[in-house]
C-alpha positions as CSV (number, residue, x, y, z in Angstrom):
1,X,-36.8,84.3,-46.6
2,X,-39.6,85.7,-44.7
3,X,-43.0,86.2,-46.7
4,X,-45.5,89.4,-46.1
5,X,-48.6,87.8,-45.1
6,X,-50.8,88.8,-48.4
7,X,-54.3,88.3,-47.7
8,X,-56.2,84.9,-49.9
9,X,-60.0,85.8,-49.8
10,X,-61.3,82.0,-48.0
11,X,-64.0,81.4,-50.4
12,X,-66.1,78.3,-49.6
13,X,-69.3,77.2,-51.4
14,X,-71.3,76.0,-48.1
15,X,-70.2,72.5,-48.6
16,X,-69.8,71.9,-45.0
17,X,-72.4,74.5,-43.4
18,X,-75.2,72.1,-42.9
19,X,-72.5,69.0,-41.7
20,X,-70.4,71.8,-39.2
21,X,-73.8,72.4,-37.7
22,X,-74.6,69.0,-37.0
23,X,-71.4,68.2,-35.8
24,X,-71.8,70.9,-33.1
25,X,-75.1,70.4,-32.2
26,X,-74.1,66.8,-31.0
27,X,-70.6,67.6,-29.3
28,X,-71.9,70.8,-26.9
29,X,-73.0,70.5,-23.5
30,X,-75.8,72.8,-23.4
31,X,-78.9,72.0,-21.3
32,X,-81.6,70.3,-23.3
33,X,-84.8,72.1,-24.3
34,X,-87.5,72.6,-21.5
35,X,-89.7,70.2,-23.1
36,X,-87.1,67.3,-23.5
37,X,-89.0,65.5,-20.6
38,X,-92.0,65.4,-22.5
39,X,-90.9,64.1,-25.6
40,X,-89.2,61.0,-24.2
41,X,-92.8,60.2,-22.5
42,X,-93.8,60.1,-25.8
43,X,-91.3,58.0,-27.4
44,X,-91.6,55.2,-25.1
45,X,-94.3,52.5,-24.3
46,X,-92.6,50.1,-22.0
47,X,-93.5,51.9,-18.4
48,X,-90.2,50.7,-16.5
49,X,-88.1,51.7,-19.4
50,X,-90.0,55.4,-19.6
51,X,-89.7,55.7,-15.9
52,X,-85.7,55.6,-16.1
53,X,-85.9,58.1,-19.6
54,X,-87.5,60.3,-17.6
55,X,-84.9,60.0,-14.7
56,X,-82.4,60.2,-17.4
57,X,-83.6,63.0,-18.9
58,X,-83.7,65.0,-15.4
59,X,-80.5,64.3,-15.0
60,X,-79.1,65.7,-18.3
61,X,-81.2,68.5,-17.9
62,X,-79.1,68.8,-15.1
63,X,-75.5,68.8,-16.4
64,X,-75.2,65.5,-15.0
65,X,-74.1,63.4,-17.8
66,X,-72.5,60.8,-16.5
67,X,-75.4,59.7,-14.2
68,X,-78.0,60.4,-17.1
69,X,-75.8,57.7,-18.6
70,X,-76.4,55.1,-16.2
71,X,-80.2,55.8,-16.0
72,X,-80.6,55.3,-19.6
73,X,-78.6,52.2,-19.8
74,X,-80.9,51.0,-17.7
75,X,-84.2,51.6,-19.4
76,X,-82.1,50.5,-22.5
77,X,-81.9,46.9,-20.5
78,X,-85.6,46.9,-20.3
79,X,-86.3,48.1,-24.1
80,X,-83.9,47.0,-25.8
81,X,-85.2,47.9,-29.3
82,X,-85.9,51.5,-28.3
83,X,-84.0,53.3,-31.4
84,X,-84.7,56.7,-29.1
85,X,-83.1,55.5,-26.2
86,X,-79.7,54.5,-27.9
87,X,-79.6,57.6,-29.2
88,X,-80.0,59.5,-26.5
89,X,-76.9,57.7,-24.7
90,X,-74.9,57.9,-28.2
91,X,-75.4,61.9,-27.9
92,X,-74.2,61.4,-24.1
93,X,-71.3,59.5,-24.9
94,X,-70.4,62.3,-27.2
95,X,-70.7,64.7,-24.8
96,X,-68.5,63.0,-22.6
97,X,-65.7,62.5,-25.2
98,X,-66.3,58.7,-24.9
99,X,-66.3,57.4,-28.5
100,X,-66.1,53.5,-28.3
101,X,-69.2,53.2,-26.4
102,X,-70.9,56.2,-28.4
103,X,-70.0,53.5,-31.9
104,X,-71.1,50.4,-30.1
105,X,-75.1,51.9,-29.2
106,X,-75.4,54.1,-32.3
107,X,-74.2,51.0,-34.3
108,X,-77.1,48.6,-32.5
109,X,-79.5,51.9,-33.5
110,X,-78.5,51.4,-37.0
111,X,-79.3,47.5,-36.8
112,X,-82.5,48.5,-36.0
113,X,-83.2,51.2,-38.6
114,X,-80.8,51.2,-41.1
115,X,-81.9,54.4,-43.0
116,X,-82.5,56.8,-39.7
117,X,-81.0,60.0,-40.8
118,X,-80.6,60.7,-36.9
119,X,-78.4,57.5,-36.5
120,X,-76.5,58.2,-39.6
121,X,-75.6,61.4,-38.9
122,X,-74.7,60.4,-35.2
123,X,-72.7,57.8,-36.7
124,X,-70.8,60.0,-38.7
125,X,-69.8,62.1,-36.0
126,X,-68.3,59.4,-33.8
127,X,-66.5,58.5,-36.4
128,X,-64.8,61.4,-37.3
129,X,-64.1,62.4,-34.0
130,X,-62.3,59.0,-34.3
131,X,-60.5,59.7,-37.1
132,X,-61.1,56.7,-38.5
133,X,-61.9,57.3,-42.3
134,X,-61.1,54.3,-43.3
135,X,-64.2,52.9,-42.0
136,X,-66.5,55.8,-42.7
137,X,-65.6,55.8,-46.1
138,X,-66.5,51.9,-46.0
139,X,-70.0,53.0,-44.6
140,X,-70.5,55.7,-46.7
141,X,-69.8,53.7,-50.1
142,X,-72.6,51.1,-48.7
143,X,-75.2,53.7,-48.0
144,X,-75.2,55.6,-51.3
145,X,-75.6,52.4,-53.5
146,X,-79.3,52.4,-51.5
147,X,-82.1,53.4,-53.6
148,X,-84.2,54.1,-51.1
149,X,-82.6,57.3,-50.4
150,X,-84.4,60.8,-49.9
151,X,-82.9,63.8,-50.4
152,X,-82.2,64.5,-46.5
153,X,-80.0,61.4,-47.2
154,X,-78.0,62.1,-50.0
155,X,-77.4,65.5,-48.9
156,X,-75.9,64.3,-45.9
157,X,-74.1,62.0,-47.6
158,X,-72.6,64.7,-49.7
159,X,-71.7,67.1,-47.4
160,X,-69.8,64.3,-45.3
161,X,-67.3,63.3,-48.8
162,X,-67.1,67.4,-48.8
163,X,-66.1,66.8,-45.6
164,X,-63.5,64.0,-46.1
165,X,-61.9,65.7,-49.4
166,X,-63.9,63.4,-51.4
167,X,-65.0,66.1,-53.8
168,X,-65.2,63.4,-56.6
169,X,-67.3,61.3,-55.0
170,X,-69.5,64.5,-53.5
171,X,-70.1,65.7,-56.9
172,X,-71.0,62.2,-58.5
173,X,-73.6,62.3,-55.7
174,X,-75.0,65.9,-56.2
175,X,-75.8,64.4,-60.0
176,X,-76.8,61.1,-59.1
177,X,-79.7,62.9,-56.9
178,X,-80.5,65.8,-59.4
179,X,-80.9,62.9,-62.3
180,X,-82.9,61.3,-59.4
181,X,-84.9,63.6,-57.7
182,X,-84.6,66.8,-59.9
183,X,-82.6,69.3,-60.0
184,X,-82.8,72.5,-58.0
185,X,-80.4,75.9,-57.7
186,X,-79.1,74.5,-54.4
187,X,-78.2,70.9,-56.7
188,X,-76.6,72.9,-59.4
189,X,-74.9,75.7,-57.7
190,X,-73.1,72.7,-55.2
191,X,-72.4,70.4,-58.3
192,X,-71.0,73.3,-60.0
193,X,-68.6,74.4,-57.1
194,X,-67.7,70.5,-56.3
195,X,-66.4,70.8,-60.1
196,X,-64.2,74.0,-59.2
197,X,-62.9,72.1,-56.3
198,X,-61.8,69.5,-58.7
199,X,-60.2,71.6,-61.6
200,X,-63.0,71.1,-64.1
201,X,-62.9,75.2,-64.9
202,X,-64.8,74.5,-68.2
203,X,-67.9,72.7,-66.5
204,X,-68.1,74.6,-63.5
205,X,-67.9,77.7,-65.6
206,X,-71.2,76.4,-67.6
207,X,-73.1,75.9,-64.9
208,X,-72.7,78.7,-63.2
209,X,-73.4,81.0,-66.3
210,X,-76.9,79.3,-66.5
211,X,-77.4,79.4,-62.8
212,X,-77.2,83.1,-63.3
213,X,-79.6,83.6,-66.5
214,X,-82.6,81.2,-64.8
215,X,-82.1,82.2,-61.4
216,X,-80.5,86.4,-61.5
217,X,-81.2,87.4,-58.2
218,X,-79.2,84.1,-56.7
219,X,-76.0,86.3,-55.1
220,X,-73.6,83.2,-55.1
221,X,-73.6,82.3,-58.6
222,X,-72.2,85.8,-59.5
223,X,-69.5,84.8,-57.0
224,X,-68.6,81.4,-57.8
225,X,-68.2,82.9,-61.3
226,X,-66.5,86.0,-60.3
227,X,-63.6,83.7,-58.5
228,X,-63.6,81.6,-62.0
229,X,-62.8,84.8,-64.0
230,X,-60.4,85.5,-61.7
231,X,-59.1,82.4,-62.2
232,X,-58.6,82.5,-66.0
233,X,-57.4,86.6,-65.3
234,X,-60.1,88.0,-66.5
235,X,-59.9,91.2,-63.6
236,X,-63.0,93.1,-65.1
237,X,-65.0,90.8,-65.9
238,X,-64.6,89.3,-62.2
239,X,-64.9,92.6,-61.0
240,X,-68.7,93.0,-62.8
241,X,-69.5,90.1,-61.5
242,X,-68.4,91.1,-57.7
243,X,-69.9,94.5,-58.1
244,X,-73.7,92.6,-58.8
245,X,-73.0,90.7,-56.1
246,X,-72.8,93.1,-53.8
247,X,-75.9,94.7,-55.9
248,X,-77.9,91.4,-53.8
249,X,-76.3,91.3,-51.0
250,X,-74.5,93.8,-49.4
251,X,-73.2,92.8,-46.2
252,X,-70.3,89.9,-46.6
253,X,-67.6,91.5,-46.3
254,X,-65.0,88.5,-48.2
255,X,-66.7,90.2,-51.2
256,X,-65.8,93.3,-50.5
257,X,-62.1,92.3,-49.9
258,X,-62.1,90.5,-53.3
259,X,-63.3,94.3,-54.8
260,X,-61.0,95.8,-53.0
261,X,-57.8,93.5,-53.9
262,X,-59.0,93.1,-57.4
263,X,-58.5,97.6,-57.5
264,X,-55.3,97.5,-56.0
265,X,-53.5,94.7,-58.3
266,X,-55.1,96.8,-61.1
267,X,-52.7,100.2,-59.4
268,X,-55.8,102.0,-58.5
269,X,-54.8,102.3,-55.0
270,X,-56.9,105.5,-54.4
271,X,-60.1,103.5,-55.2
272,X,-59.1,100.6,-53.6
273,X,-58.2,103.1,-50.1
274,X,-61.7,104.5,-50.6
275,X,-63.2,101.0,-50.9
276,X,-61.4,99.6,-48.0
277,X,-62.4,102.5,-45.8
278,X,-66.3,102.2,-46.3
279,X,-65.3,98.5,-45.3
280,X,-64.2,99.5,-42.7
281,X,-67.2,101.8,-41.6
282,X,-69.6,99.3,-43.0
283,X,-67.6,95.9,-40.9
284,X,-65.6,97.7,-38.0
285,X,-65.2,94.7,-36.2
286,X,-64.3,91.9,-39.1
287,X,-60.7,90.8,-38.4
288,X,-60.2,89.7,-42.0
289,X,-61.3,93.9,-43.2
290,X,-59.2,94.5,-40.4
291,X,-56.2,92.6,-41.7
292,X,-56.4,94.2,-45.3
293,X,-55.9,97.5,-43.7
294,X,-53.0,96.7,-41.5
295,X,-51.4,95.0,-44.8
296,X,-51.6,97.6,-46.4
297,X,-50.0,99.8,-43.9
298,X,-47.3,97.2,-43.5
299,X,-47.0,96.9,-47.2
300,X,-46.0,101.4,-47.3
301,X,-44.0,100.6,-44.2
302,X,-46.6,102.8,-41.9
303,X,-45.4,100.1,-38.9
304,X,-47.3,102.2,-36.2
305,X,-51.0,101.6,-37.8
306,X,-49.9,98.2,-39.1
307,X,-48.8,97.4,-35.3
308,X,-52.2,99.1,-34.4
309,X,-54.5,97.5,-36.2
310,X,-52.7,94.1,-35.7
311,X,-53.6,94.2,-31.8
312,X,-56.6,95.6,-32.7
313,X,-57.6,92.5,-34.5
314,X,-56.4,90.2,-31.5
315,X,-58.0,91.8,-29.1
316,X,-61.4,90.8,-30.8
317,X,-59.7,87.2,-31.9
318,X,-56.6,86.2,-29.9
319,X,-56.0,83.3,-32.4
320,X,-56.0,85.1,-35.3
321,X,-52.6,83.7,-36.9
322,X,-52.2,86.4,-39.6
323,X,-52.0,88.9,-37.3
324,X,-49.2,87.6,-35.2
325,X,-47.6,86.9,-38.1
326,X,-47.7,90.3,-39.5
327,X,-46.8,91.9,-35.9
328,X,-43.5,89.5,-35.8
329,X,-42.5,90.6,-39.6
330,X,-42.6,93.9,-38.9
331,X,-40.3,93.2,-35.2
332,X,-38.3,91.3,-37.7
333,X,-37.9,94.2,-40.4
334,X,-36.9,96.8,-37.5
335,X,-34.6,94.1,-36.2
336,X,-36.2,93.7,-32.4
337,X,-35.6,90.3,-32.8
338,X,-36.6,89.7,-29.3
339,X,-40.3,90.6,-30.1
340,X,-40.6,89.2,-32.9
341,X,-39.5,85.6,-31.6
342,X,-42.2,86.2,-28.7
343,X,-44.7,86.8,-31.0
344,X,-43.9,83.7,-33.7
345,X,-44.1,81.6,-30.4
346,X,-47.2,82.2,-28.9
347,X,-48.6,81.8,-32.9
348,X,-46.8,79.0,-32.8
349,X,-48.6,77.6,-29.2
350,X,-51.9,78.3,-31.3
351,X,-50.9,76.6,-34.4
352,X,-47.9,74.9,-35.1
353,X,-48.8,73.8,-38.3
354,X,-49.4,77.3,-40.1
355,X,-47.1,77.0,-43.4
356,X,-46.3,81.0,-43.0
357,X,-45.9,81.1,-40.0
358,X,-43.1,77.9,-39.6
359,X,-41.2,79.4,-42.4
360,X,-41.1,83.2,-41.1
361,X,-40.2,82.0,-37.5
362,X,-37.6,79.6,-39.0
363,X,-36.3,82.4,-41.4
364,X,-35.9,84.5,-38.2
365,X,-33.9,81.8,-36.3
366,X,-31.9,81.5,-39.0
367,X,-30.7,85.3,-39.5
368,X,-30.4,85.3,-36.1
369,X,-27.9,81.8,-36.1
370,X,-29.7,80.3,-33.2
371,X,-31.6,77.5,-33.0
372,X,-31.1,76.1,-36.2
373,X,-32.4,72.3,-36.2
374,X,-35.7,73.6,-34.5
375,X,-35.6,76.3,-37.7
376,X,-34.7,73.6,-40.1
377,X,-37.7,71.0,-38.4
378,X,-40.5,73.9,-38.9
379,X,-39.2,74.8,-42.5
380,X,-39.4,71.2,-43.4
381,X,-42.6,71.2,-42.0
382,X,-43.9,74.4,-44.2
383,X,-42.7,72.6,-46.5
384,X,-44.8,69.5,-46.9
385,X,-48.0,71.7,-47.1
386,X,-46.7,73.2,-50.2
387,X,-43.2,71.9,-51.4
388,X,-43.0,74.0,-54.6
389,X,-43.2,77.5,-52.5
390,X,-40.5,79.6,-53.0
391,X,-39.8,81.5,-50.4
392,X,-39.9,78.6,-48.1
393,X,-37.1,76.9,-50.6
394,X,-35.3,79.7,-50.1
395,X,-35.3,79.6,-46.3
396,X,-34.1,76.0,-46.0
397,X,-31.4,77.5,-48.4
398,X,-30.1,80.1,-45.9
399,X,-30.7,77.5,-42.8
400,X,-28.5,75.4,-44.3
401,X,-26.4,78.0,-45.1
402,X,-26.2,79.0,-41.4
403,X,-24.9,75.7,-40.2
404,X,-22.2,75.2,-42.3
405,X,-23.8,72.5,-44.9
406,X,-22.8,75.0,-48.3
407,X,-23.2,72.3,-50.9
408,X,-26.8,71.1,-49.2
409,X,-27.9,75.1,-49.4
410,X,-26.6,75.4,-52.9
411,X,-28.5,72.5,-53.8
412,X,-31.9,74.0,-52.5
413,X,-31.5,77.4,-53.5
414,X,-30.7,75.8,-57.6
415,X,-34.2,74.3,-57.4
416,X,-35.5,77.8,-57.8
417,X,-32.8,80.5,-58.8
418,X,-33.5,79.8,-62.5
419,X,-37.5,80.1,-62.1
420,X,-37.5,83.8,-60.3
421,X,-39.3,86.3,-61.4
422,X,-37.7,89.9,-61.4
423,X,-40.8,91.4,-61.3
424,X,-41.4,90.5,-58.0
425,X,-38.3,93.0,-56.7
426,X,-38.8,91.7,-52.8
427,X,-38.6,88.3,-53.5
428,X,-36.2,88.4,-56.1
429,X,-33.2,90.5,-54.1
430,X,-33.1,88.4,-51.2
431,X,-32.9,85.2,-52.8
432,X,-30.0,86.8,-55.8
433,X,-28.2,88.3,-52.3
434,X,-28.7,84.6,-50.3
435,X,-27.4,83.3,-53.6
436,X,-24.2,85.1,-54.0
437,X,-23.6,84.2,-50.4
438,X,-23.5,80.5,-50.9
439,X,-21.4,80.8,-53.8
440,X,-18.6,83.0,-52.1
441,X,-18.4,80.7,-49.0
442,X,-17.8,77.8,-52.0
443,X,-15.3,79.9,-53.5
444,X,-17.1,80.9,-56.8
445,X,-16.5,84.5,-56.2
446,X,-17.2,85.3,-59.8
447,X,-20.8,83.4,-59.9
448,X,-21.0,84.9,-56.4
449,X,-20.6,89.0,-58.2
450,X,-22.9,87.9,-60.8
451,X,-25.6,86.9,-58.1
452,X,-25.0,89.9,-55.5
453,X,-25.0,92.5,-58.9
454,X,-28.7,90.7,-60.3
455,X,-29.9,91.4,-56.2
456,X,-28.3,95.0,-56.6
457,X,-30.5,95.9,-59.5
458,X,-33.0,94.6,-57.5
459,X,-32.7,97.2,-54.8
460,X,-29.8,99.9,-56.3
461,X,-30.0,101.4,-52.6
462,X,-28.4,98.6,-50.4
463,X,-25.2,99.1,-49.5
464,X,-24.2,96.2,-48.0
465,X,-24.7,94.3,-51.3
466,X,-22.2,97.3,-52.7
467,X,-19.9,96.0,-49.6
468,X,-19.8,92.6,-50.7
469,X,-19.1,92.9,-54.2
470,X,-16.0,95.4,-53.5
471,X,-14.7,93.2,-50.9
472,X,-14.9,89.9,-53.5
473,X,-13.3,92.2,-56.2
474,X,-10.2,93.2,-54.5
């Protein structure tokens, strides 16, 4: 079945602000400072060697990599234990997308000075643009058994296991340096969100309650709380906790969205409307406000604002998957199938590994009958992101269904019939309806009434579920 896009409030605890930064800083080709000249005079003693740095650093200034490159392989030949020069031509090799040689010089930079945060965090990023983890994991395990580390180090070193998925290892770290060097708010509010990351509720829960009575006017620990009461239900209290975060800090609108969607699960739509539109006011241009409003015109079937804002929020960000997504749903609801394939596609040509989005555009190929080992490829696909999602079951049900294989569909669908939730009327109907249709076309007509009636006290209104059962019955 195809899923309304429902909004998830991206939360992230700054793990990778500091590492993001460094990673961009040494990948973009932007001219060097005016005073880059000058500070490779003063790096160097050897004269020949500073002669070609300063050549080399003329050239880069330039945009001309490749021959800034040469220049400073050339001093490098007559100071060969410059730890500046090799990285400089690590940072070019970067630039150039040229990784092997960018490891070899940064690696000879590390023989030299084994602890240079520079080198390590150049190292780090040839690496990853490498994918090879294997290795960096290797290197990262040597480095954080050193003693000598400072806290520029270890910090680094965390942020690069945040990085990774490590979170484990990251928040053994974050300790390991606050038992070391002392603790700080920074050190405890990281520790405790590493802990989140990794399911320890309790801890993380303590830790960011004291966070909040020795340091009160810290916004994020009210947060990182607020998303832990949310967590274990507690709507109110998460909601208090929200509200004095936006008492400090005013102006991030994810906050606002977690206000806002905490009002309407609680059926206060009219404050949660009010809410949303001083969002609006307050962040006209925030595709993520944006998309809250044209979900909730898409969820009371207003199509023409939902379609509105939806292009609205791509024309600021053309890549914004969730608005595709909803634009093709709604195509898909008013059957202009046509549109609604040309929208999935060009999502798709953005990111073809969007869980949602595979299983609505395989959903859609499979009402329409077309297409249906390309549908059964991407719902496979959603699949292995999150194998236990219902909906997405329930669409490599009715694929299956569509090409014939009615034992292979009953089989999917029986993973998850007995686990539905009739609250959840929307999800509930068209899995009962796709249910009763696999049973009749195996000849189980009275299973098959059974199903079709539970979807038809799901939505009294449909007629073609009326349809079926009378045909059956005769």
């Amino acid at each position: 079945m195809k899923k309304v896009v429902i909004l998830k409030i991206v939360f992230c605890f700054c793990l990778l602000t500091s590492f993001g930064c460094i990673k961009k800083q040494y990948i973009n080709k932007e001219q060097p400072s005016s005073d880059l000249v000058q500070a490779k005079e003063n790096q160097h003693t050897n004269p020949i060697a500073l002669s070609y740095v300063m050549q080399a650093a003329i050239a880069e200034a330039s945009m001309d990599f490749y021959k800034a490159i040469a220049l400073y392989k050339t001093a490098i030949d007559y100071d060969p234990h410059s730890l500046t020069i090799l990285q400089a031509l690590t940072e070019l090799y970067l630039k150039v997308n040229e990784l092997s040689p960018a490891r070899i010089h940064i690696m000879r930079a590390l023989k030299l000075e084994p602890n240079n945060l520079k080198s390590w965090k150049l190292f780090i990023n040839t690496v990853l643009l490498q994918n090879d983890f294997q290795s960096l994991s290797a290197m990262l395990d040597r480095w954080s058994r050193n003693e000598d580390l400072t806290e520029d180090h270890y910090h680094l070193l965390v942020e690069t296991y945040s990085l990774m998925g490590n979170f484990k290892k990251a928040s053994e770290l974050v300790f390991l340096t606050g038992e070391r060097l002392g603790w700080n708010y920074l050190k405890k509010e990281k520790y405790g969100s590493l802990l989140f990351l990794l399911k320890d509720y309790k801890q993380a829960k303590e830790i960011f309650q004291k966070c909040i009575q020795e340091y009160p006017n810290e916004p994020n620990s009210y947060f990182l709380l607020g998303k832990l009461a949310l967590n274990e239900n507690d709507t109110l209290y998460a909601l208090r906790l929200f509200q004095n975060y936006i008492n400090l800090k005013k102006n991030d609108p994810m906050v606002w969205l977690e206000i806002i969607e905490i009002h309407y699960n609680l059926a206060k739509d009219e404050i949660a409307d009010s809410l949303l539109q001083s969002a609006l006011n307050y962040f006209p241009d925030n595709v993520f406000i944006l998309s809250r409003d044209a979900k909730r015109w898409l969820q009371r079937k207003n199509y023409e604002k939902a379609i509105e804002q939806s292009h609205k929020i791509l024309q600021i960000d053309s890549t914004f998957i969730t608005s595709y997504i909803d634009l093709a749903f709604i195509y898909h609801e008013i059957n202009d199938y046509a549109n609604a394939e040309k929208i999935y596609e060009k999502a798709y040509q953005i990111d073809s590994t969007d869980a949602l989005l595979l299983n609505n555009y395989a959903y859609l190929l499979a009402t329409q009958k077309r297409n249906l080992e390309k549908a059964l490829v991407m719902v496979n696909q959603a699949l292995e992101s999150d194998s236990f999602n219902v909906s997405y079951i329930d669409t490599k049900a009715w694929i299956l269904f569509q090409m014939g294989q009615f034992h292979d569909a009953l089989q999917e669908i029986e993973k998850i019939i007995h686990q539905i939730s009739l609250s959840d009327e929307a999800l509930s109907y068209e899995i009962w309806d796709h249910y009763g249709d696999i049973l009749a076309a195996l000849e189980r007509k009275d299973e098959a009434i059974k199903a079709w009636s539970r979807a038809l006290e799901l939505a009294p209104e449909n007629n073609q579920l009326k349809n079926k059962i009378n045909q059956v019955e005769k």
